[in-house]
C-alpha positions as CSV (number, residue, x, y, z in Angstrom):
1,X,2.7,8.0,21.8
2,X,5.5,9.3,19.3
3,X,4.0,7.9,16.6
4,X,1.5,10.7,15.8
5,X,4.4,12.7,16.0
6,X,5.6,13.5,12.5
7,X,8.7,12.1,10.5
8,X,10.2,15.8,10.8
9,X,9.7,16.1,14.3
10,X,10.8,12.7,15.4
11,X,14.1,13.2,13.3
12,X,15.0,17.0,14.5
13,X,14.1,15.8,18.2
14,X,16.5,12.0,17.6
15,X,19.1,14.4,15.9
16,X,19.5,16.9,18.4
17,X,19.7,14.4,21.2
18,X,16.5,15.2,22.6
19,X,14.6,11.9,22.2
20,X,16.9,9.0,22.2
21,X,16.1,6.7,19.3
22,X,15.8,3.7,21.8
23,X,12.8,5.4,23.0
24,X,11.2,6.2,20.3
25,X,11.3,2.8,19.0
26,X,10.8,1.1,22.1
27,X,7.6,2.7,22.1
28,X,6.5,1.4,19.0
29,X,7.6,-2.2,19.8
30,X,5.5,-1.8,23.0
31,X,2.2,-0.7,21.4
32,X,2.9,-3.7,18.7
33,X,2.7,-6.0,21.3
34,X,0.2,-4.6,23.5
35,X,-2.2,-4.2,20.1
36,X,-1.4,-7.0,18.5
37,X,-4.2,-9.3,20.4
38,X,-6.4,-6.3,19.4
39,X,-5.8,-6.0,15.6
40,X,-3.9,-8.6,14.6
41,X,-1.7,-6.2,12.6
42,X,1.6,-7.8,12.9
43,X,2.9,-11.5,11.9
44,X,6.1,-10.6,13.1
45,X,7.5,-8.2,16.0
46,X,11.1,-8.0,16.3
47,X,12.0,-6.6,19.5
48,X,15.5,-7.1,19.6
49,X,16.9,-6.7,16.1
50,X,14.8,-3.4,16.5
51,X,16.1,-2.2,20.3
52,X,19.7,-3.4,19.2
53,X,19.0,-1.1,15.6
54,X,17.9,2.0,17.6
55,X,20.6,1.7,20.6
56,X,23.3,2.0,17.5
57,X,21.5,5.0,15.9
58,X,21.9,6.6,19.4
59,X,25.8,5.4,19.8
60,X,26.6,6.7,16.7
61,X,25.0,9.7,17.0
62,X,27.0,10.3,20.3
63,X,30.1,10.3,18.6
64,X,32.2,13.4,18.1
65,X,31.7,14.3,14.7
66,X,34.5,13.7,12.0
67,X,36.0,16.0,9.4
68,X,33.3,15.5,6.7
69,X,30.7,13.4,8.4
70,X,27.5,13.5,6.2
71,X,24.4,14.9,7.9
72,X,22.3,11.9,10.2
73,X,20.1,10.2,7.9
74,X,16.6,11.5,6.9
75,X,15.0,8.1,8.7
76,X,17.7,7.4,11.6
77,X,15.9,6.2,14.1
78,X,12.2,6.0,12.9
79,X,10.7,2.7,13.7
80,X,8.9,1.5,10.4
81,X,6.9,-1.7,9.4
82,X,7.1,-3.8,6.6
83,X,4.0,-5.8,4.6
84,X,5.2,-9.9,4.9
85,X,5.5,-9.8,1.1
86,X,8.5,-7.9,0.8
87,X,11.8,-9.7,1.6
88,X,13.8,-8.8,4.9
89,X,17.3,-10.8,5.4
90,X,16.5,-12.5,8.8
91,X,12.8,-11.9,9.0
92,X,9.9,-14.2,8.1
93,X,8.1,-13.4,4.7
94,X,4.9,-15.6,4.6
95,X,3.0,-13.8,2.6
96,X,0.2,-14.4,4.6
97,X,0.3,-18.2,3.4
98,X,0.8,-21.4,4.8
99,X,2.6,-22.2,1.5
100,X,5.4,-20.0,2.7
101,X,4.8,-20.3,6.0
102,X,8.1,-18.8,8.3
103,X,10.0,-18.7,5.7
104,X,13.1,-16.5,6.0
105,X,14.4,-14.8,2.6
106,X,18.3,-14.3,2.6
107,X,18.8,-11.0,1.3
108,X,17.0,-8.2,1.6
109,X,14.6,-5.9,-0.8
110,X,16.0,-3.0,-2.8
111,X,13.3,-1.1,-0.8
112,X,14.8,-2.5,2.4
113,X,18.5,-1.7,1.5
114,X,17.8,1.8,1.0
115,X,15.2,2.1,3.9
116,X,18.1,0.8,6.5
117,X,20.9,3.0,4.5
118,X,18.6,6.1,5.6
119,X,18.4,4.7,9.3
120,X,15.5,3.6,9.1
121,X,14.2,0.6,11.9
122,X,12.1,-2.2,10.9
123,X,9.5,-2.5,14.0
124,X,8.4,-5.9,12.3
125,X,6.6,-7.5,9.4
126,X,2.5,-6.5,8.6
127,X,-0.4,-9.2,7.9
128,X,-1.6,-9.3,4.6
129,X,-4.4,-11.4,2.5
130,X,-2.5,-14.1,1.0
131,X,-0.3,-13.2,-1.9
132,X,-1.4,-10.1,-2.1
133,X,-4.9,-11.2,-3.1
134,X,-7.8,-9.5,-1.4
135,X,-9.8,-5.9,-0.8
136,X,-10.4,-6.9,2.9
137,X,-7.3,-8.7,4.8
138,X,-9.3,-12.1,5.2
139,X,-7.5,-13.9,3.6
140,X,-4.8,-14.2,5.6
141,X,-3.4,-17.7,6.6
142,X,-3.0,-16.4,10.1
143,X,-6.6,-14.7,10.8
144,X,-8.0,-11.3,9.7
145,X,-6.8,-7.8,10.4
146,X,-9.1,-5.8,12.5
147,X,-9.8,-1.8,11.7
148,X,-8.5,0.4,14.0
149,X,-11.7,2.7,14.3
150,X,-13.7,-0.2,14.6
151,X,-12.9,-4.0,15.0
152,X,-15.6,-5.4,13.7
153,X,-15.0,-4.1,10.3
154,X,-12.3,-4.8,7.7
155,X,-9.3,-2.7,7.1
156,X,-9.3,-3.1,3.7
157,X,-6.8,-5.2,1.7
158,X,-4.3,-6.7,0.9
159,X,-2.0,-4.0,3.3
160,X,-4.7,-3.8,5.9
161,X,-1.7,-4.8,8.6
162,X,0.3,-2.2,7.4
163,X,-2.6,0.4,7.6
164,X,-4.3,-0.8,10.8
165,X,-0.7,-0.2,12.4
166,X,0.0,3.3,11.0
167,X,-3.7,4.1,11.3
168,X,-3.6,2.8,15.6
169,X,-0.3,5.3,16.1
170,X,2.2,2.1,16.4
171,X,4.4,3.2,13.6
172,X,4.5,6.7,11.5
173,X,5.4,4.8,8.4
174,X,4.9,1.6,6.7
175,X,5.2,-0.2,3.4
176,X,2.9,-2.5,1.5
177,X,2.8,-2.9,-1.6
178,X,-0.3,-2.1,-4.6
179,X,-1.6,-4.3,-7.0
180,X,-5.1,-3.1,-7.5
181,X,-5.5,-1.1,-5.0
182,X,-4.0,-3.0,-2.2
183,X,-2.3,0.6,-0.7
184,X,-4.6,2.7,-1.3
185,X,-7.7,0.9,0.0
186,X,-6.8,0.1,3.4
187,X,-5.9,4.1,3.8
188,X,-9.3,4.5,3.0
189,X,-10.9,2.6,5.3
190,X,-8.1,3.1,7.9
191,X,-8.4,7.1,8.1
192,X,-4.7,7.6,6.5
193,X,-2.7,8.5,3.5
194,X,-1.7,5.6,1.3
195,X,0.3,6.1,-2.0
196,X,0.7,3.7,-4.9
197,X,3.7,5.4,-6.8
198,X,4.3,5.1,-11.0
199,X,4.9,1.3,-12.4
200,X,8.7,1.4,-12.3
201,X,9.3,4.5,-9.7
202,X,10.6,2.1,-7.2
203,X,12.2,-1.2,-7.3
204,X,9.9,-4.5,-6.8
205,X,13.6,-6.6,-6.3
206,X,12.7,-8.8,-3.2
207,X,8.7,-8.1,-3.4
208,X,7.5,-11.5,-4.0
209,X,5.2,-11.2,-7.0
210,X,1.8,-11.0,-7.3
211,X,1.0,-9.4,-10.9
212,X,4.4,-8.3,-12.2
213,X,3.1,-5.9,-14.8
214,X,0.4,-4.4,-11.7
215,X,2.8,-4.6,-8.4
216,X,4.2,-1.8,-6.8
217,X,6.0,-0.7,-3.5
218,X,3.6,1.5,-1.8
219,X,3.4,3.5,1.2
220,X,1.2,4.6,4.3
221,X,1.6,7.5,6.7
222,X,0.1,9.8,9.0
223,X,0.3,12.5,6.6
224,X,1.2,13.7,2.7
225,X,5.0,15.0,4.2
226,X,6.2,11.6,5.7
227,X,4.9,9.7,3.0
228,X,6.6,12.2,0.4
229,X,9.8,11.7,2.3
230,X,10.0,7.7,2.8
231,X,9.1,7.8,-0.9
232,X,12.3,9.9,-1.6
233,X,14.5,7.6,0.1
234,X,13.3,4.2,-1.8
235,X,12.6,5.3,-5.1
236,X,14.9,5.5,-8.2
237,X,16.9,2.8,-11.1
238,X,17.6,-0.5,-10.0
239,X,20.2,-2.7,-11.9
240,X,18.1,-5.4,-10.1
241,X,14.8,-4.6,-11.7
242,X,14.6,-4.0,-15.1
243,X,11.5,-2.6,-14.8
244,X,12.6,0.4,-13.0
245,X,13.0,3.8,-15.0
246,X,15.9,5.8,-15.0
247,X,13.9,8.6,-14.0
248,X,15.2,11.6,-11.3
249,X,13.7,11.5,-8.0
250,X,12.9,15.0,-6.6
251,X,12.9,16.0,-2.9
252,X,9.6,15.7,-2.9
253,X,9.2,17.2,0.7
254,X,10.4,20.0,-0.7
255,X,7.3,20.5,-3.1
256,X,5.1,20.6,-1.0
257,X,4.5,24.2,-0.8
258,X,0.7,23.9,-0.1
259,X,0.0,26.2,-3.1
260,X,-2.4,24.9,-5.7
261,X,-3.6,28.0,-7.4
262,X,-3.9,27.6,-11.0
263,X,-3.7,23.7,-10.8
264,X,-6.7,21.8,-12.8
265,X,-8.6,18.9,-10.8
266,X,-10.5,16.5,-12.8
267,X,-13.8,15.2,-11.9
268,X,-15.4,11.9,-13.8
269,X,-18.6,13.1,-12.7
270,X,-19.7,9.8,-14.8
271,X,-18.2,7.3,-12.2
272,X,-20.1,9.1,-9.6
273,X,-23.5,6.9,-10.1
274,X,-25.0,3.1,-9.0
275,X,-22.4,1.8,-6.0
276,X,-21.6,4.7,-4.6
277,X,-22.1,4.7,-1.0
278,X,-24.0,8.4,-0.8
279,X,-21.9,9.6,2.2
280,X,-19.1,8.5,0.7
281,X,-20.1,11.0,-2.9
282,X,-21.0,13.8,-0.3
283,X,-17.7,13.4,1.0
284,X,-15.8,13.3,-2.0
285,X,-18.0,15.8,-3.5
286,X,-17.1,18.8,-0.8
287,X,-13.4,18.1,-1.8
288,X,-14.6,20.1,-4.7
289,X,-15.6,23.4,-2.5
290,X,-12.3,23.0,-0.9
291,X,-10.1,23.0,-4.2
292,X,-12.0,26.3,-5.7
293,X,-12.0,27.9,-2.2
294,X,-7.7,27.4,-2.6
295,X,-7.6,28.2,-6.1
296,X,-7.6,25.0,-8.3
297,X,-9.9,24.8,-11.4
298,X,-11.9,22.2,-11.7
299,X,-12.2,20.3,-14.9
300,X,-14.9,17.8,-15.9
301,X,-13.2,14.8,-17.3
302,X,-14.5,11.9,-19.6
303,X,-12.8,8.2,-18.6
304,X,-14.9,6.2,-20.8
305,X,-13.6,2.3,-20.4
306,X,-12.9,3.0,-16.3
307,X,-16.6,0.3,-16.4
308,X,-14.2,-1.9,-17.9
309,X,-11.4,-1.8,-15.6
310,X,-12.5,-4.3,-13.2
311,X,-12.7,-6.9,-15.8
312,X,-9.6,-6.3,-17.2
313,X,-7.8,-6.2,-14.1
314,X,-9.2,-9.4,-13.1
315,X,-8.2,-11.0,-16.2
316,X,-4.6,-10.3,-16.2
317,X,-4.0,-10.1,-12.6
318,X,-4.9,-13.6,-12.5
319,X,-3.4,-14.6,-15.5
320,X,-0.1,-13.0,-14.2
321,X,-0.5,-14.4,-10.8
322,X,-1.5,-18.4,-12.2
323,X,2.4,-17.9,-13.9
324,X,4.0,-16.3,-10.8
325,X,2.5,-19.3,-8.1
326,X,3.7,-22.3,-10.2
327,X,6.7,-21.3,-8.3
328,X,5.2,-22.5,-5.2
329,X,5.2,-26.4,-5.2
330,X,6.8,-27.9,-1.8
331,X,10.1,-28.4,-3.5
332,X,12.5,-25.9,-2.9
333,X,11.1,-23.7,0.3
334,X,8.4,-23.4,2.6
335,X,5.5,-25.7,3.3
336,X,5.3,-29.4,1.9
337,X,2.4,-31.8,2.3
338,X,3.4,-35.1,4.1
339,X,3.7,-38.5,2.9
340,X,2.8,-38.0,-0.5
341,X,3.1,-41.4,-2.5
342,X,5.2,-40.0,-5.6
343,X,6.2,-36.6,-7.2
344,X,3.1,-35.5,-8.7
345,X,0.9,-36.0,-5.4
346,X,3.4,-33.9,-3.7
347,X,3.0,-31.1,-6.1
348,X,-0.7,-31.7,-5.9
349,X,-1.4,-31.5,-2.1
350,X,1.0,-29.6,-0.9
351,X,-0.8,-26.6,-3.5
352,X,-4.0,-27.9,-2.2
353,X,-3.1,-27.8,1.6
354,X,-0.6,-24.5,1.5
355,X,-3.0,-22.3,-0.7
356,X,-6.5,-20.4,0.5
357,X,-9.3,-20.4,-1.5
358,X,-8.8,-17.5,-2.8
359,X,-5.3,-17.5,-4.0
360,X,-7.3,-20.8,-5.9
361,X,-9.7,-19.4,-7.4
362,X,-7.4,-16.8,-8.8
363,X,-5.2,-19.1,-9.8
364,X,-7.8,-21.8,-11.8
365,X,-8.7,-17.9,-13.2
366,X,-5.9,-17.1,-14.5
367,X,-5.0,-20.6,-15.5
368,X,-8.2,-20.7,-17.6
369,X,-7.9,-17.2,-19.1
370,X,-4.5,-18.6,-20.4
371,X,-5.9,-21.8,-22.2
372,X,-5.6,-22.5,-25.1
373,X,-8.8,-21.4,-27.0
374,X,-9.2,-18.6,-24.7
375,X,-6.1,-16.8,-24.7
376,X,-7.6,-14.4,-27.5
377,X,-11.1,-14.2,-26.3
378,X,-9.5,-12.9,-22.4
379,X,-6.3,-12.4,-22.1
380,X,-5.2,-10.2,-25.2
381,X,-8.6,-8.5,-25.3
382,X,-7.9,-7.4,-21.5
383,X,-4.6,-6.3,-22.8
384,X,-6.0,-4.4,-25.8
385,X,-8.5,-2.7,-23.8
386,X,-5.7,-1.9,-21.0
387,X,-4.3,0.4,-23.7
388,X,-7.5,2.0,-24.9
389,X,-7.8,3.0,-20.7
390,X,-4.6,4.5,-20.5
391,X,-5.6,6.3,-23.5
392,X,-8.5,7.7,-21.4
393,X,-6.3,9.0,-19.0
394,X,-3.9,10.2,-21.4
395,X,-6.4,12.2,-22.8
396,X,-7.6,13.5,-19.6
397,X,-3.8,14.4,-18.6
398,X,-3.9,17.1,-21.4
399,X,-6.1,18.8,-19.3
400,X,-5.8,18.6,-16.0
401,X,-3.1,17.9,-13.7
402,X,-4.7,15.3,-11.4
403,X,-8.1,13.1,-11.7
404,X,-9.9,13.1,-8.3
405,X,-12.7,10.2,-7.0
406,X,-13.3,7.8,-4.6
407,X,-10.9,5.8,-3.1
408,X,-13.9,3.1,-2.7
409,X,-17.6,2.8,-3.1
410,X,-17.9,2.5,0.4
411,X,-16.4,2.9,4.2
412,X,-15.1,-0.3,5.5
413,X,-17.9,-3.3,5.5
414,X,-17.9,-5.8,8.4
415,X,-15.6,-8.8,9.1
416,X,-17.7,-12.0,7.2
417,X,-19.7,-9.8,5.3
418,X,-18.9,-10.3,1.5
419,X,-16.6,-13.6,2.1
420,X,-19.0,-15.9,0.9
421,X,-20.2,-13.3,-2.4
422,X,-16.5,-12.7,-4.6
423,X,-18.2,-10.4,-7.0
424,X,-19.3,-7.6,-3.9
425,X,-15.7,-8.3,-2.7
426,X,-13.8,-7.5,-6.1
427,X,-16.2,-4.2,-6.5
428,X,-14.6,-2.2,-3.7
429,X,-11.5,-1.9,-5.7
430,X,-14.0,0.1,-8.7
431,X,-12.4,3.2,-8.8
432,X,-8.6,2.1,-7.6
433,X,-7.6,-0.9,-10.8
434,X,-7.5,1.5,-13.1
435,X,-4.3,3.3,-11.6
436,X,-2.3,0.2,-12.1
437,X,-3.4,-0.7,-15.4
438,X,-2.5,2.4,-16.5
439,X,0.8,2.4,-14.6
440,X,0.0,5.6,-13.1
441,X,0.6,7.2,-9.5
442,X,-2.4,7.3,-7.5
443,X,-2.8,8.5,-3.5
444,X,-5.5,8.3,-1.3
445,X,-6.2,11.1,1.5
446,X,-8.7,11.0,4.1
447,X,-11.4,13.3,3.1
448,X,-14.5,12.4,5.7
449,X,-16.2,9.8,7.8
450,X,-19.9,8.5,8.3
451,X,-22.3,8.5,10.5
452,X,-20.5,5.6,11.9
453,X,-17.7,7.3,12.1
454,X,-15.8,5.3,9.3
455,X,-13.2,7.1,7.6
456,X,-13.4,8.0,3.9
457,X,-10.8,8.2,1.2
458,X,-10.5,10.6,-1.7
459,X,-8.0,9.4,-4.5
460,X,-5.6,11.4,-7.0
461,X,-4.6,10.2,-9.7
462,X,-2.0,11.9,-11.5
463,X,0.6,11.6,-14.4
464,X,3.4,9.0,-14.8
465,X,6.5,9.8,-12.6
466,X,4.7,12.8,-11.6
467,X,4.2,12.3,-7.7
468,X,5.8,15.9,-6.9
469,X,2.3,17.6,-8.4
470,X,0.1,14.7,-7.2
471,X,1.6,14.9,-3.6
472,X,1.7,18.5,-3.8
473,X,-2.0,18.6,-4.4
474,X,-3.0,15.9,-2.1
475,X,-1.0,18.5,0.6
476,X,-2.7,21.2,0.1
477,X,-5.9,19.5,0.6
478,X,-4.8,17.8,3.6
479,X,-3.3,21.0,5.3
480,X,-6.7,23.2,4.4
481,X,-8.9,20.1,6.1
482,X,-8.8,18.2,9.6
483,X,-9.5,14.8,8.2
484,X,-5.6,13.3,8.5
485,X,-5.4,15.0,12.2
486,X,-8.4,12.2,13.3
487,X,-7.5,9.6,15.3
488,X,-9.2,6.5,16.2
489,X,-9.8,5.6,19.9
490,X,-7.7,2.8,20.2
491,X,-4.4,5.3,19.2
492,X,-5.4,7.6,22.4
493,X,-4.1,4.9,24.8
């Protein structure tokens, strides 16, 4: 199967002539379908807008070369998926929601733009908890996402689609996108890398919003390299988002040198106590063997408020996402609930019959936080206590490079088992809602598995618009270890 073949090596071998494009992404189209009954990974599979993508890759390829003809594209040819909350021209972007439904955006992402400028092909478009809005891809309108190394047992969430189908060898590559943890997590419990880069390193133009001071464009992959090198084609400014920073983007391929001798790794020994699944802290814990063994110094940090991050995160996340929703009404696009008597029924059941329950509870959440008489008591004392945890980090950042821990408490928990309890559900994103509070670039790395054979994540944290050192460091762990190299049984087909 190609896909566990490298970005590199599926670009030399495309470029050279070797392995036509067509068959590289016929390949993945075929292992979408045949999986798809499986793992319900994909919502959308677009078989002919991809063969028809590849066969012009090839065509142009073939062409004799023209005076000044740029180099092929770093992507051409690499099949790719896409979570269903970020906006393809032509494709469906549900969202995971019956709200939205197959609704087709008409334009495209900034992400998009410059994935397809790089040659890159969209395989199709990844299940996701509704809106964004889940640690556990349950949520989903259109039935969970199974894990790969076991199907029984959650991905993780939001972008467990897009994990499950990196994870199962159907695509090298694929983007979701990180709220709280929603990239990150599912690499975790999917055995892959999954990076949430700096608030503002890429463009969230055409990601339908969630949180729009948390969201960010995130991406899976096989390994540290290919994740490093999609990253170098989608970030950077973006007169559509003024969010974005007008930051330089390094080739960050190219800093991957797997040297880390001399770098400091922090360790919050603190967050290392009640909740923490003890093979999952064994795990994580040997990272710290490996780092000294290649050189790194390891740093005990202090993160004081991190025991306050979930509450604040689930404060403004749903205050942000109750403002974001009102959008969604059965007026302009997407679902609307039938022979409704006047305009206010409309708006009424059509939110009552297109939304989950979760995407309503978050929103009566966020709704409440923002009432008046509790705006001060909630909302601004989430937001005050954001800035005292980027603080924390800040202060940490003087003194090391990167803060390691758990991507989550535990491995990945079994389909139906924390639906009905919210509370156990929220808790597996612990140690990941920090990153975005903070606005700061966070990766997760497989680092282990259980006894169960579950795969286990370690996450870096590192310093804003500094994912050259935090990818760099996540490398040379990955190249010292055989943890990324693990594939689950369903990929050996």
């Amino acid at each position: 199967m190609t896909a566990k073949e490298s970005i590199e090596t599926l670009s030399t071998r495309i470029a050279k002539g070797e392995t036509p494009a067509r068959v590289v992404v016929e390949s993945a189209v075929a292992a979408a379908e045949d999986l798809n009954n499986t793992l319900n990974a994909f919502l959308q599979i677009d078989r002919p807008g991809a063969l028809r993508r590849a066969t012009e890759i090839d065509e142009n390829r073939a062409k004799p070369p023209a005076s000044g003809t740029a180099a092929v594209p770093v992507l051409a040819g690499i099949p790719i998926a896409i979570k269903d909350n970020i906006c393809v021209r032509g494709m469906q972007a549900s969202c995971g929601s019956k709200i939205l439904g197959d609704y087709q955006p008409p334009y495209n992402a900034t992400v998009i733009d410059r994935l397809l400028s790089a040659g890159a092909v969209i395989v199709g478009k990844t299940n996701c908890d509704e809106f964004a809005m889940g640690s556990s891809n349950e949520n989903s309108a259109f039935g969970p996402v199974k894990n790969p190394w076991d199907t029984t047992r959650v991905p993780g969430g939001s972008s467990g689609g897009s994990a499950a189908a990196v994870a199962a060898s159907i695509v090298p590559v694929a983007l979701g996108s990180d709220t709280g943890g929603s990239v990150r997590q599912p690499a975790s419990f999917c055995g892959v890398v999954g990076l949430k880069p700096t608030y503002g390193r890429n463009s969230r133009y055409g990601l339908v919003a969630f949180a729009s001071s948390l969201d960010q464009v995130g991406i899976f992959g096989r390994n540290v390299s290919d994740v490093a090198t999609v990253l170098g084609v989608i970030a950077g400014c973006d007169p559509h988002d003024a969010t974005t920073a007008d930051v330089a983007v390094p080739d960050y391929r190219a800093e991957l040198t797997g040297d880390v001798m001399g770098a400091r790794i922090g360790f919050p020994q603190a967050l290392f106590g009640e909740g923490l699944d003890p093979e999952v802290r064994a795990s994580v814990e040997a990272v710290i063997v490996t780092y000294r063994d290649l050189g790194a110094e390891i740093v005990p940090v202090d993160l004081p408020r991190a025991k306050n991050a979930i509450a604040v995160y689930y404060i403004i996340a749903t205050a942000e996402a109750s403002s974001n929703l009102a959008r969604f009404d059965g007026v302009r696009y997407g679902f609307r609930a039938a022979d409704a008597p006047e305009l206010r029924s409309m708006y009424r059941r059509t939110r009552e019959e297109g939304f989950g329950s979760e995407v309503k509870r978050r929103i009566m959440l966020g709704t409440y936080v923002l009432s008046a008489g509790y705006y001060d008591a909630y909302y601004l004392k989430a937001q005050q206590v954001r800035t005292l945890i980027l603080r924390d980090y800040d202060a940490a950042f003087e003194r090391v490079d990167v803060v390691a821990m758990p991507t989550s408490p535990t491995a990945a928990f079994r389909i139906g088992e924390r639906v009905a309890d919210p509370l156990q559900m929220y808790l597996a994103d612990v140690f990941t809602v920090s990153a975005n509070l903070a606005g700061l670039p966070a990766v997760s790395v497989p680092c282990g598995f259980t006894a169960d054979r579950l795969p286990i994540g370690l996450q870096l944290t590192g310093r804003r618009f500094d994912e050259a050192t935090l990818l760099r460091v996540a490398d040379a762990y990955e190249r010292d270890t055989e943890w990324s190299k693990q594939l689950p049984p369903i990929a050996n087909r």
